[in-house]
C-alpha positions as CSV (number, residue, x, y, z in Angstrom):
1,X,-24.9,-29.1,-11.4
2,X,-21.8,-27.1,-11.5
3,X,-22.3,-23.6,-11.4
4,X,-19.2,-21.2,-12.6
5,X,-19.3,-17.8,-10.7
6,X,-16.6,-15.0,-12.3
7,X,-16.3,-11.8,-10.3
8,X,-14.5,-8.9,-11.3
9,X,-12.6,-6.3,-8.9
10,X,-11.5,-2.8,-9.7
11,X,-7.5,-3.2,-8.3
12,X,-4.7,-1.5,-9.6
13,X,-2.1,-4.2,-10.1
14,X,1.5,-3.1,-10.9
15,X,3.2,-5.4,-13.1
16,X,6.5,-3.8,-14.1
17,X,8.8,-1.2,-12.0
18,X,12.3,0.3,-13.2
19,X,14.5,2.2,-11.6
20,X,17.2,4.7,-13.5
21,X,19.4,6.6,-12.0
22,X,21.7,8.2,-14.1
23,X,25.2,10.8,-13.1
24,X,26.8,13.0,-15.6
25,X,29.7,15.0,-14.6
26,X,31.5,17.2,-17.0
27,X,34.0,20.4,-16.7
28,X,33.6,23.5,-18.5
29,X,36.7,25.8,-18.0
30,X,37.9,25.7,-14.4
31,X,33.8,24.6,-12.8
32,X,32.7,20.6,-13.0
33,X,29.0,20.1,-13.2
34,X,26.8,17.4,-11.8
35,X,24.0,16.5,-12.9
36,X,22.1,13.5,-11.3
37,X,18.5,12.2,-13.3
38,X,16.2,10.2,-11.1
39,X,12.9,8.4,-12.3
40,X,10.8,5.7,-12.0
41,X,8.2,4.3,-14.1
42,X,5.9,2.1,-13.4
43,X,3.8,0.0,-15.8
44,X,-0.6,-1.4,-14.3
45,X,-2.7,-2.9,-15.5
46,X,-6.3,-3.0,-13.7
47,X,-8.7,-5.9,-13.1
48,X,-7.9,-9.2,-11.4
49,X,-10.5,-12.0,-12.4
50,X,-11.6,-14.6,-9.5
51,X,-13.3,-17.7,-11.1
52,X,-14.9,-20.1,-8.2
53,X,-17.0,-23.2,-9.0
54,X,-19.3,-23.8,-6.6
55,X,-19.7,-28.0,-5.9
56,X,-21.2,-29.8,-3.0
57,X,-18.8,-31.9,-1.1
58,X,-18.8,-35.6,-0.4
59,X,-16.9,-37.8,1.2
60,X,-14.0,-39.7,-0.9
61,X,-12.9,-43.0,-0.2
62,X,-8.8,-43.1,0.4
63,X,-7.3,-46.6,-0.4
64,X,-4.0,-46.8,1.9
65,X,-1.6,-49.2,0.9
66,X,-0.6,-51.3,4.1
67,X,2.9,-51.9,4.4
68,X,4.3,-55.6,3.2
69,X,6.5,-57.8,4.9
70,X,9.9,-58.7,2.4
71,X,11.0,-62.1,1.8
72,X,13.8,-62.0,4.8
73,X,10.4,-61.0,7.4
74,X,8.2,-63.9,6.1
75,X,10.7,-66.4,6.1
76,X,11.7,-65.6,10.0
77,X,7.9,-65.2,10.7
78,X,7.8,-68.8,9.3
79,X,10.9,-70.2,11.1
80,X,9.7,-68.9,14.2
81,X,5.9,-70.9,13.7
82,X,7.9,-73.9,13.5
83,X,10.1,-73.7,15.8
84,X,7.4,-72.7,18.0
85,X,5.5,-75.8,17.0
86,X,8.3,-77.9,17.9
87,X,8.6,-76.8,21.5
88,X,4.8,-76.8,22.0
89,X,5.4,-80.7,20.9
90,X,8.3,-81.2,22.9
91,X,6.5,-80.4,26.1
92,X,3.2,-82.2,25.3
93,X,5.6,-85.4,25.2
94,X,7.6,-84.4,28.4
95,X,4.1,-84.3,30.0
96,X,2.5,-87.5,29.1
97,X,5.9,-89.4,29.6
């Protein structure tokens, strides 16, 4: 049975900021003026939603793929049983002779 759980929390969550800075200078006879503007604003929004869904856990089975010998490693593997074959052989004969 899968049971959904949504809880709400009260956060204040800023989404947007911007930054303006504005300089004007002008003259006005024989005096220059300055003026500078500074202001942010900012832009929330409240309420973050958590959803969680509860489940009991259980073991799961991983299939691992095992790594595979290529055509060039078979065919040595194989070349090496015979040769090995044919010394095993040759000795036997040496023995009994």
């Amino acid at each position: 049975m899968d049971r959904v759980k949504i809880e709400y929390r009260d956060r204040l969550r800023i989404d947007s900021v911007y930054n303006r800075d504005t300089v004007n200078i002008y003259e006005r006879g024989d005096t220059v003026y300055l003026q500078t503007i500074k202001w942010r604003e900012r832009f929330k929004f409240d309420t973050v939603s958590v959803v969680r869904v509860d489940s009991i856990p259980y073991p799961v089975e991983v299939i691992q793929e095992v790594n595979k010998l290529t055509k060039w490693q078979r065919w040595r593997l194989n070349a090496l049983n015979i040769i090995a074959i044919i010394i095993v052989a040759y000795v036997i004969i040496k023995i009994r002779v």
